[in-house]
N, C-alpha and C positions, 0 to 999 in steps of 0.2 A: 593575109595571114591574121589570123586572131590574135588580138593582145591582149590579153588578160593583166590584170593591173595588180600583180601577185605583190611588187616592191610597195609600190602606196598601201596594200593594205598587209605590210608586214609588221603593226603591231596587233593584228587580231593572230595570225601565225604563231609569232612569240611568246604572247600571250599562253594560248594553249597551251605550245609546248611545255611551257613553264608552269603550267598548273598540271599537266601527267605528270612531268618530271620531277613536281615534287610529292604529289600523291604515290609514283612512285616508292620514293626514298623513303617517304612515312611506313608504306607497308614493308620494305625490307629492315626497316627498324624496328616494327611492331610485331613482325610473323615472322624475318628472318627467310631463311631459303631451306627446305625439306630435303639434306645431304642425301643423296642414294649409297647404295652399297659400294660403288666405288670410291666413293669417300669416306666413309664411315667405318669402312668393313664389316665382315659377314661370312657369307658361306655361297659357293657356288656349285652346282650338283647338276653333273648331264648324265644321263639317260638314254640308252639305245632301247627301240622296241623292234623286234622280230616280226611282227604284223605291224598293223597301220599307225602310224602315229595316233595317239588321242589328242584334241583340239585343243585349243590352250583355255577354253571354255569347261571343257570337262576337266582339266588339271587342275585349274582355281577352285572348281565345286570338288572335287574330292579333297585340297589340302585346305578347304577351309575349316576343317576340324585341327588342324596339327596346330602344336605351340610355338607358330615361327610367326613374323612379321616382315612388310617390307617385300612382299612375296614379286617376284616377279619371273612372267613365262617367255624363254625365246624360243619356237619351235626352228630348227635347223632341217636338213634335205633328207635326215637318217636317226634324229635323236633330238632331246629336248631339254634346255638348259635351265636351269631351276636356280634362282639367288632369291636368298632369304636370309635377315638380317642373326640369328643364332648361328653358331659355327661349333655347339659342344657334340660330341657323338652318340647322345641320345636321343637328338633333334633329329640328328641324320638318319637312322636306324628309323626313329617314328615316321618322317616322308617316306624313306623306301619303303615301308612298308603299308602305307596306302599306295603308295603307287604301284604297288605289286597286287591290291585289290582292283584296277582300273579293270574291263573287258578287254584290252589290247594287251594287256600283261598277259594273259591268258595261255599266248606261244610264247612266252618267252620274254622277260627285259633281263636288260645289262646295266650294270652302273659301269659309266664309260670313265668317270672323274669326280671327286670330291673334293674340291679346294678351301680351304680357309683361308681370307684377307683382314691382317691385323689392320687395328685402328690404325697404326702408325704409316702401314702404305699407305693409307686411305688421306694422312693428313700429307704426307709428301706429293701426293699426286694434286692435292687441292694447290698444295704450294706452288707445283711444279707450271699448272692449268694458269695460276696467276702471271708466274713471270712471263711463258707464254706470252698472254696478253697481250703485257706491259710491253714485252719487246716486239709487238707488231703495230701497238702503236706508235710505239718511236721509230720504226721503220717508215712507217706510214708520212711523218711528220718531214721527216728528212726527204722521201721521195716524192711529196708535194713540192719541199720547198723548194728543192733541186729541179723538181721538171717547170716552175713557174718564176726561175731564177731573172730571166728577163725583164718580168713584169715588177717594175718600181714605184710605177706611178698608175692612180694615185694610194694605193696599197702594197704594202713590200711584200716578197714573194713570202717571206715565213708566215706571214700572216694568214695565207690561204691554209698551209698545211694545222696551225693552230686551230682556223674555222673547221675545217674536215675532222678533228678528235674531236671537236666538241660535239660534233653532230654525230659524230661515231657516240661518243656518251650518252646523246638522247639517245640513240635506238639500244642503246645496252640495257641501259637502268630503267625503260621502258618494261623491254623484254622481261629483264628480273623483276622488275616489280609484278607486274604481270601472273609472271610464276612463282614468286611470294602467295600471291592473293593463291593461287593454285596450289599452290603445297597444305597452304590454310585450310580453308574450304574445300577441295577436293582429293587432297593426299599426294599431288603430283612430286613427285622426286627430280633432282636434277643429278644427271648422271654423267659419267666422261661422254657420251655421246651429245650431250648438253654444250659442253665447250664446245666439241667439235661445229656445232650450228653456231654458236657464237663467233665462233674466227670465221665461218664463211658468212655470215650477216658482216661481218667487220667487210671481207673482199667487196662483197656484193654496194655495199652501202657507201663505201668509198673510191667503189668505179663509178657511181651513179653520180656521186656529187663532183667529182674530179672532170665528169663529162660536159658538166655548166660550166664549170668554171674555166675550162680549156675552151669551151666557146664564148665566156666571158674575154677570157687574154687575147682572142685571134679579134675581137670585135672593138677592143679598145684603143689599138691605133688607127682606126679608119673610122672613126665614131664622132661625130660633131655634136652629138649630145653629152646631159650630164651622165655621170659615172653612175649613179641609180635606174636610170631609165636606158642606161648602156646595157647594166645587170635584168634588167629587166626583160631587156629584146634578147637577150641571150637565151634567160630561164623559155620564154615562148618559144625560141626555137630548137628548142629541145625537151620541150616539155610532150610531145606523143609522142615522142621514140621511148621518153621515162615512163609514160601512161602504160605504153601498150607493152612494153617490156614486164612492169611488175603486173599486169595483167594475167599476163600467159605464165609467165611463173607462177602466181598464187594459184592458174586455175589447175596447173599440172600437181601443185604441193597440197590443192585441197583435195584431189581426186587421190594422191595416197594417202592423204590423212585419214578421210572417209574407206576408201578401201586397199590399205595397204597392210592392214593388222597391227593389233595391239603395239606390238614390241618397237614399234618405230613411230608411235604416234606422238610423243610426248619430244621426240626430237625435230618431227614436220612439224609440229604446233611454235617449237622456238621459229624456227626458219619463217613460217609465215607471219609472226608477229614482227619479228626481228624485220624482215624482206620489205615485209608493209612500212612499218616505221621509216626503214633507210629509204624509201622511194621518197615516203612524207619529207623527211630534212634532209633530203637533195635539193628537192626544190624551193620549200618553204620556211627551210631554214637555216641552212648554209647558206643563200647568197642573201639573205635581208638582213642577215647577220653581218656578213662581207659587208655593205653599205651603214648599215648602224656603226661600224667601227668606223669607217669610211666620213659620215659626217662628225661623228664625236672627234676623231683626228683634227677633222677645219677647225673646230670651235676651240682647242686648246692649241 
């Protein structure tokens, strides 16, 4: 079996990390995060056509004369959902009415729905996406410590569940900074569909490290070596099951990034950021991490 010498060289890992993670923080401090309409509130308008759907190509070039911002297209199996950040009824009136110039209009459109979302859902839903979070990772913490309840020595079991949020942190703040720099620079908005890839990067990211580290605890009482080089034969043995695992995932998330349409691209682009990160602090920084605390403990 290969042994890659991932522990010995865990201050170039840390290292890194520590320079995204706080490049990171700098750019959600400096550009902040681009709220979507689900946060912010707005207007959402769907549309049945009696002929063919138009593209969501030909929707953006015809409302890109209207006075709305924030425009976004989701074409559904019979009609097409239209959120843009104004919600007065003269906004509304001027979109129908290019969209009643499209050629598909031509047999016939319907307006199926016109909804307005006050700022104030928008900030309770942000609230709500928080505690969210918060309470999965306290779930998180508790159902590490509890499953590694055994393992004492020479690290107590809360300690693992402690390591696994932190590295759930790198790929978070990662992620967001990421889509800071993207809100910047490209316009990208983060939307309730946004969270939703953040809590499955959180699943995804704390099976991958919880999978070392359970081959960490099974390798610890039959181990004649030290506790770094224990961590170490762990990380190798589990490190192509982690390789080829976030392999086949990123290649099935790039293949709808690239063709799976607009409307869901901006939540596969979190997933593979997120997906990728949490493979990276599975291995490279959840357990050199585990051992860093591990000798700091001897020394005091």
């Amino acid at each position: 079996m290969t042994n890659y010498k991932i522990i010995n060289r865990r201050k170039i890992w840390l290292s890194l990390s520590a320079v995204l993670v706080t490049l990171s923080i700098v750019s959600l401090l400096t550009f902040g995060l681009r709220w979507g309409l689900d946060f912010t509130g707005g207007s959402i308008l769907e549309v049945k056509f009696n002929a063919e759907l138009p593209s969501v190509t030909e929707v953006q070039t015809q409302l890109a004369g209207a006075p709305i911002s924030s425009l976004t297209i989701q074409p559904t199996d019979d009609s097409i959902i239209i959120r843009f950040q104004e919600s007065d009824e003269d906004t509304h009136q001027a979109v129908l009415a290019l969209l009643q110039d499209l050629p598909q209009a031509a047999d016939g459109m319907e307006e199926v729905r016109f909804e307005g979302i006050g700022p104030s859902i928008g900030q309770e839903l942000r609230s709500k996406a928080f505690w969210l979070m918060l309470i999965v990772l306290i779930v998180i913490i508790v159902y590490v410590a509890f499953t590694f309840q055994r393992v004492s020595k020479p690290v107590a079991s809360w300690k693992y569940g402690v390591i696994a949020i932190i590295a759930l942190a790198h790929d978070i703040i990662i992620t967001l900074g990421v889509f800071a720099i993207l809100g910047r620079y490209a316009g990208v908005e983060i939307s309730a569909a946004f969270v939703v890839a953040i809590l499955t990067v959180l699943g995804y990211s704390v099976n991958d490290t919880i999978v070392v580290f359970d081959r960490t605890r099974e390798n610890l009482p039959r181990s004649a070596t030290s506790f770094a080089e224990t961590v170490n034969s762990s990380i190798n043995q589990t490190f192509v099951r982690s390789i080829n695992t976030v392999i086949t995932t990123l290649l099935a998330l790039l293949a709808v990034f690239f063709f799976g349409g607009e409307s869901i691209r901006d939540f596969v682009l979190a997933l593979i950021i997120g997906i990728f990160f949490g493979a990276y602090s599975s291995l490279f920084v959840a357990s050199p991490l585990l051992v860093t605390w591990e000798k700091l403990q001897r020394r005091s």
